[in-house]
N, C-alpha and C positions, 0 to 999 in steps of 0.2 A: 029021550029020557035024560040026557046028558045036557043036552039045552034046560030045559027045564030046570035040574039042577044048579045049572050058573046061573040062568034066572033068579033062581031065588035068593041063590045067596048073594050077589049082587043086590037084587030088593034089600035084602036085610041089612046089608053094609050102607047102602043109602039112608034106611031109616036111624041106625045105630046112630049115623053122622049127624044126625037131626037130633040129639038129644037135647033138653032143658040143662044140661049143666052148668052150660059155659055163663061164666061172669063177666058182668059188665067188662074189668079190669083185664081180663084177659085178652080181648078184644081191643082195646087199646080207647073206649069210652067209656067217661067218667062222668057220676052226675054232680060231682064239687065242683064250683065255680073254676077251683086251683086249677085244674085239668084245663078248662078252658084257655087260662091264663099260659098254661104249659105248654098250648098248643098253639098259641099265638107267638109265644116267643120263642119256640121252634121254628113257623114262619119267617120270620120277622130276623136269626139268626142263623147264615150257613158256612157249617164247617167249611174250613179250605183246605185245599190240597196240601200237601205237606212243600212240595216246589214252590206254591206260592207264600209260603208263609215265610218271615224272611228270616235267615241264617243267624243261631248262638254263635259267638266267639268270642273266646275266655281273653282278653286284652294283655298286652305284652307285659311283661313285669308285675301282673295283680294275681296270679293265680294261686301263690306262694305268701302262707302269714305265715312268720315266726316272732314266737311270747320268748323273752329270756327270763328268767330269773333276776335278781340284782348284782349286778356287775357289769363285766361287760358285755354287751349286744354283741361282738363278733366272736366269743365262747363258744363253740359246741360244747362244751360241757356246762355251759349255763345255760342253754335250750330248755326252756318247760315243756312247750308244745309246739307241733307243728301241722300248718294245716294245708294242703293242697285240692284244688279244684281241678276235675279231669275231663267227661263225660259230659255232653249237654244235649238236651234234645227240647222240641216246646212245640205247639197245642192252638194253634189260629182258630179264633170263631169271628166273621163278619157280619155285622147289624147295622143299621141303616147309614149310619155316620161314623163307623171307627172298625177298628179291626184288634180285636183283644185277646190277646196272646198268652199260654202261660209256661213259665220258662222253670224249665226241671236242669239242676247240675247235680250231678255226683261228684260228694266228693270226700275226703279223708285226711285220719288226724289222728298222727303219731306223737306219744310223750315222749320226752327228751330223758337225759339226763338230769337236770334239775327238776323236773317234774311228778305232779303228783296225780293219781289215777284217783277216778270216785268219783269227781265233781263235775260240773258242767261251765262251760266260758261260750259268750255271747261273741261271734267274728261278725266283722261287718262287710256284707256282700252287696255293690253294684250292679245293679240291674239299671242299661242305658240302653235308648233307644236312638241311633242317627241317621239321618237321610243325608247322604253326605257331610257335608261338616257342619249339618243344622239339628241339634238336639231336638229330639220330638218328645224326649221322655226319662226321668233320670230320680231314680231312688236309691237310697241304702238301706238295707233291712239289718239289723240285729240278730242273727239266726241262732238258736242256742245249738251248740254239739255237744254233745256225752265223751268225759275224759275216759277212757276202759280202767275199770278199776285193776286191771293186771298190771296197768303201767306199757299195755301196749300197742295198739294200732285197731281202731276201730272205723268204718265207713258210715254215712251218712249221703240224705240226699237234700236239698234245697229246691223249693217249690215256690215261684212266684204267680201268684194268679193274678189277672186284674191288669195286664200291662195294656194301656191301651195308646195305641194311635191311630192319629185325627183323623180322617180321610181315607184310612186303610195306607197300604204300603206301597213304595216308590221301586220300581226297580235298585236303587241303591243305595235301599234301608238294611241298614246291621244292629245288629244286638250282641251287645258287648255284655262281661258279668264279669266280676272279677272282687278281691278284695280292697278296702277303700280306707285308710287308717285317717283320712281327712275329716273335718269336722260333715256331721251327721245333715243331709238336705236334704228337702221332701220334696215329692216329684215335684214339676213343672205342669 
């Protein structure tokens, strides 16, 4: 009698499992083209390990922007804002001929003394790529940060997607980031 009974209900868990519900999408097949296209370049793209993907480092003397007000530049008390870079971490994907990276900083940005909270100031962050002392790759982006309207210290994160290089990465390839008060140059 006992037999019987897991029989059946066993039977009935099998058939349950067999119901008409499931969606295409759920299954992970799709009848739009796009899916195809999704699934190709899923192929065609494999994540890397985080050891191989090659190492942020915020460069000696760029992590630090200071804005003064008018006067003198070595005032603390003519300080607007101040902006520092901390935290980095970043995101390798490999396809057939490159290795494309996207490189995330935290970072943050205290008003000074002469400073005014509300508004928003464009800093301009460095994102370079080197295989030893050979540039593979090298932009400035214009990042806007939000001044706190208290007048006091608010955080932000910085997101580059898109970085790529040629060949994938060399044993000793770095990735530098940092602030760039130089004139404005588009990758390489």
């Amino acid at each position: 009698m006992t037999i019987r009974r897991f029989l059946g209900i066993s039977l009935l868990a099998v058939v349950a499992g067999c119901n008409q519900t499931d969606k295409p999408a759920d299954l992970g097949v799709t009848s739009d083209p796009s899916g195809v296209q999704a699934a190709h370049q899923q192929q065609t793209q494999t994540a890397v390990v985080q050891g191989s993907c090659p190492q942020v480092y915020l460069r000696d003397g760029t992590a630090v922007l200071q804005r003064h007000g008018k006067g003198a530049k070595d005032d603390p008390q003519n300080l607007a804002y101040q902006v520092t870079l901390a935290d980095t971490t970043r995101q390798c994907v490999l396809n057939e001929n490159q290795l494309v990276m996207t490189v995330m900083v935290q970072g943050r940005i205290v008003t000074g003394p002469a400073g005014a909270g509300g508004n928003s100031v464009n800093v301009p962050i460095r994102v370079s790529v080197l295989d030893g002392s050979t540039s593979l790759y090298s932009e400035v982006v214009q990042h806007p940060v939000a001044i706190p309207a208290d007048g006091g210290a608010a955080q932000f994160v910085f997101t580059k997607t898109g970085v790529a290089i040629p060949g994938g990465s060399g044993g000793f390839t770095k990735v530098y980031v940092g602030f760039d008060d130089g004139a404005v140059r588009k990758k390489k």
